[in-house]
Structure formats: structure tokens, C-alpha cells
N, C-alpha and C positions, 0 to 999 in steps of 0.2 A: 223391650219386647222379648217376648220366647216363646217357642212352640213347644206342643205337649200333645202327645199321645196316650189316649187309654184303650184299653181292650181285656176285654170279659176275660177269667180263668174257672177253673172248675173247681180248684180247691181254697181258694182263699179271695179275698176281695180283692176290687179293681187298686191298679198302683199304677205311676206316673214313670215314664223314661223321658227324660229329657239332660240338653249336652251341659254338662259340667263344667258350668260358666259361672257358679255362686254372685257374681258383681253386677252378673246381667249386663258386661260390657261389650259391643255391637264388636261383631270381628272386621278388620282392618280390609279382607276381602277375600268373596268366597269365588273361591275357582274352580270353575266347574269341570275343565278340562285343560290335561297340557299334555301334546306329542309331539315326537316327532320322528319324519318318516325320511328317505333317502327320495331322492327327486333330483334325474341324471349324477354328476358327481357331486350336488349338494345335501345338507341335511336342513331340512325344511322345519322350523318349527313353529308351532301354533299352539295357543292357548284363550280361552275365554273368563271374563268374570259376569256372576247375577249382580254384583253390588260391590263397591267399594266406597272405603272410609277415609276420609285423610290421607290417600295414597299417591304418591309421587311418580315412581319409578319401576320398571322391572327390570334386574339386571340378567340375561344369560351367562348361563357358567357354562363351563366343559369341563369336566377331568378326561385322563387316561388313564386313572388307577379304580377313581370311585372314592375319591379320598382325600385329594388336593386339589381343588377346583379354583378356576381362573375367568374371569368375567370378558366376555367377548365381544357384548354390547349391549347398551342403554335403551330402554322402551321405555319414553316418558309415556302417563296414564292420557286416555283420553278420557279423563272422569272431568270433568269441568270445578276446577278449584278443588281436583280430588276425590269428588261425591259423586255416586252415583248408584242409581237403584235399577238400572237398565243392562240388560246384556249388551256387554262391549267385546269385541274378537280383537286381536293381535298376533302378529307374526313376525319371525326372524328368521333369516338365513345365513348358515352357515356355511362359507363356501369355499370352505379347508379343511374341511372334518380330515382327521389324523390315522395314519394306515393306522389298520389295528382296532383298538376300542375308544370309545365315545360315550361318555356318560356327560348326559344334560342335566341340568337343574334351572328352575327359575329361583335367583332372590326377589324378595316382592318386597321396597321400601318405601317405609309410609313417609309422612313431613317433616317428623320429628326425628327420623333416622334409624327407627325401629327396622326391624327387618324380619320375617319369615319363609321358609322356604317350599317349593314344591317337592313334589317324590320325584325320584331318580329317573331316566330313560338311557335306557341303553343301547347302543347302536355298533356294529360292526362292520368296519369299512376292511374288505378284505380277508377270509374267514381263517380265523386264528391265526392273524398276525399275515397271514400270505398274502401273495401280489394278485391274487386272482379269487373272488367271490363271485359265486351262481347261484342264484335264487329267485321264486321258490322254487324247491324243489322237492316233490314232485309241484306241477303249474298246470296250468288249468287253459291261461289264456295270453298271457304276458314273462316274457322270460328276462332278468336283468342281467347284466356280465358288468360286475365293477373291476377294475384292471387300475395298478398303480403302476405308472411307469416314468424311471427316472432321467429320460428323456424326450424330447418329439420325436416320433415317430410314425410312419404309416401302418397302420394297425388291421387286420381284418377277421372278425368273428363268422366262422362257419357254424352253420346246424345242420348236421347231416344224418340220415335213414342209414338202418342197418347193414343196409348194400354197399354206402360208403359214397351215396349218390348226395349231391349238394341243394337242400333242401332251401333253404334261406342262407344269403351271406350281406354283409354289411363291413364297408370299406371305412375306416374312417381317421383324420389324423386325429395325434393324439397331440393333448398339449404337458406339461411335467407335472407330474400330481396325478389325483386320482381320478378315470374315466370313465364314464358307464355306457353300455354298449345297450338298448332295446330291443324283443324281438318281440314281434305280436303274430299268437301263436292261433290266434283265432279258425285260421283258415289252414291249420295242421289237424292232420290225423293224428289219435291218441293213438301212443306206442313209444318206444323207448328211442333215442337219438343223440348221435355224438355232438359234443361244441369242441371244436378245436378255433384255438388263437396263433392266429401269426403275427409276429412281427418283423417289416420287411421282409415278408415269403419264409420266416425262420420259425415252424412249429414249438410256441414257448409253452403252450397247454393245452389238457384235452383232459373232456371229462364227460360224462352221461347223465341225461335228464330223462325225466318220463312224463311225458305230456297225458294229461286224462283228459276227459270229454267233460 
């Protein structure tokens, strides 16, 4: 099978675009989508196919450079003996993502051992390399604080107004790795606001967001 497109031009007759498959051989599988998003200290990922062919396996990778990647875990297919012509979803979690940077990829392996890959995602736990990321920023309605910290600890995130007055706080312990703090911004007034972090009552950061409506 192949698909084919035409469409009218003004200066010369109609002509054909179609993908550069000369053998007309069925692709192994088509992926419609793959991401993956931060979801408290994990990096959540998801991916779908319309149809797969002979397909085995998917493996997730990670690097830290973009460059040397290392497979983290096995998603056998739910394609039944491999086939399938029906939208199927899959997910993995990763729940170590590495200070610093994260770059994902899927290997996609068919039966026979073949292998192709998806495009890269990139993820930052940490904003350049630091123990403390805030984001988005500016936000709208949900604010994140990811925090790595190399011990437990009792941790607590303020949001405070320009007055210096404590708008939202949130206590929480902390386990070793990386933390994410939630604030739901819904019921704030748009305007600019401090986040300061303590640990153990000891001010380790502070920075400013800008809430909009």
C-alpha cells in the first residue's frame, strides 16, 4: 500500500509527493507521539503507535550529554504477535531522573532485532546544573520547585507578596534525590512574589516569579 497526494498548480501539470519508500516496504511502526513531562520528582513518559509490524519491544534510553545513551527499561508491545493496525498508548517512569540534564529517546525493536529510534526530549532537573529549579516562569496557575537535596531533611517552601507577607507555605520532608514542591496559584492575585526555601529554618534560596491572570 502507499498514499499519494495531488493538487492543482498554475504553471505546469499536476505531480505526485509521496514517502521515499521505492520497495513499498510497510514501516515496522508509526509513532505518533513521544513525551515526556516532569510529574513531582519523576519524569513521566508516554508514547503512542497507529500500527505496528513485527514489533517486539521498546527500550527507554537516557543520556546526560545527548550522546551516550543507556537503556533504563523494557516496554514489551501490546501488538498481539507484534501486529497491529489500532492505536495502542504506553508509558514509563522514570524515577531517578539525574540533576542536571535528561535527554530521552525511545529504541523501537522489531523480532528480528532490527531497531529504530525516536527524536530526542530534553529535560532539566535542576536549572543549569543547580539544586533548585522554578517553573514556569512567568505562571499562570500552577508553580513547581524542584529541589535536589543530599540528605533528608525538613524542608519548607514559602510564596510571599512584596510586603514580605506569607502568602502560601508548604512543609515538607524531604527524601535524598530530587524533590518537587507544588503550588496552585489559582486563587493568587497576579503580581510579582518572592519563593524562598528553607532547610531546617536555614534560608538556602530565594528568587521571584510573576504570577498573570
Amino acid at each position: 500500500m502507499r498514499w499519494e497526494m495531488t493538487f492543482p498548480v498554475d504553471s505546469f501539470s499536476q505531480f505526485f509527493l509521496h514517502a521515499a519508500n521505492p520497495a513499498n516496504a510497510p514501516l515496522p511502526v508509526s509513532l505518533t507521539n513521544f513525551t515526556v513531562v516532569k510529574n513531582g520528582s519523576q519524569s513521566n513518559a508516554s508514547w503512542t503507535t497507529m500500527s505496528e509490524q513485527n514489533n517486539s519491544h521498546f527500550n527507554v534510553q537516557r543520556s546526560t550529554d545527548g550522546r551516550t545513551f543507556t537503556t533504563l527499561g523494557k516496554v514489551n508491545t501490546k501488538a498481539t504477535n507484534g501486529n497491529s493496525t489500532t492505536k495502542l498508548a504506553y508509558n514509563y517512569t522514570d524515577d531517578q531522573p539525574q540533576i542536571g540534564h535528561n535527554y530521552y529517546r525511545l529504541q523501537q525493536v522489531d523480532a528480528d532485532g532490527n531497531n529504530s529510534y525516536s527524536p530526542i526530549i530534553h529535560l532539566v532537573w535542576g536549572a543549569n546544573g543547580s539544586v533548585v529549579s522554578i517553573y514556569p516562569n512567568p505562571t499562570t496557575d500552577k508553580l513547581n520547585v524542584d529541589i535536589a537535596i543530599d540528605k533528608v531533611t525538613q524542608l519548607e517552601v514559602r510564596l510571599m507578596d512584596m510586603s514580605g507577607r506569607v502568602v502560601k507555605s508548604i512543609l515538607q520532608r524531604t527524601t535524598k534525590g530530587m524533590n518537587n514542591v507544588t503550588f496552585d496559584l489559582s486563587d493568587v492575585a497576579a503580581g510579582v512574589y518572592g519563593v524562598q526555601i528553607f532547610d531546617n529554618n536555614t534560608l538556602i534560596h530565594s528568587a521571584k516569579v510573576n504570577k498573570q491572570k
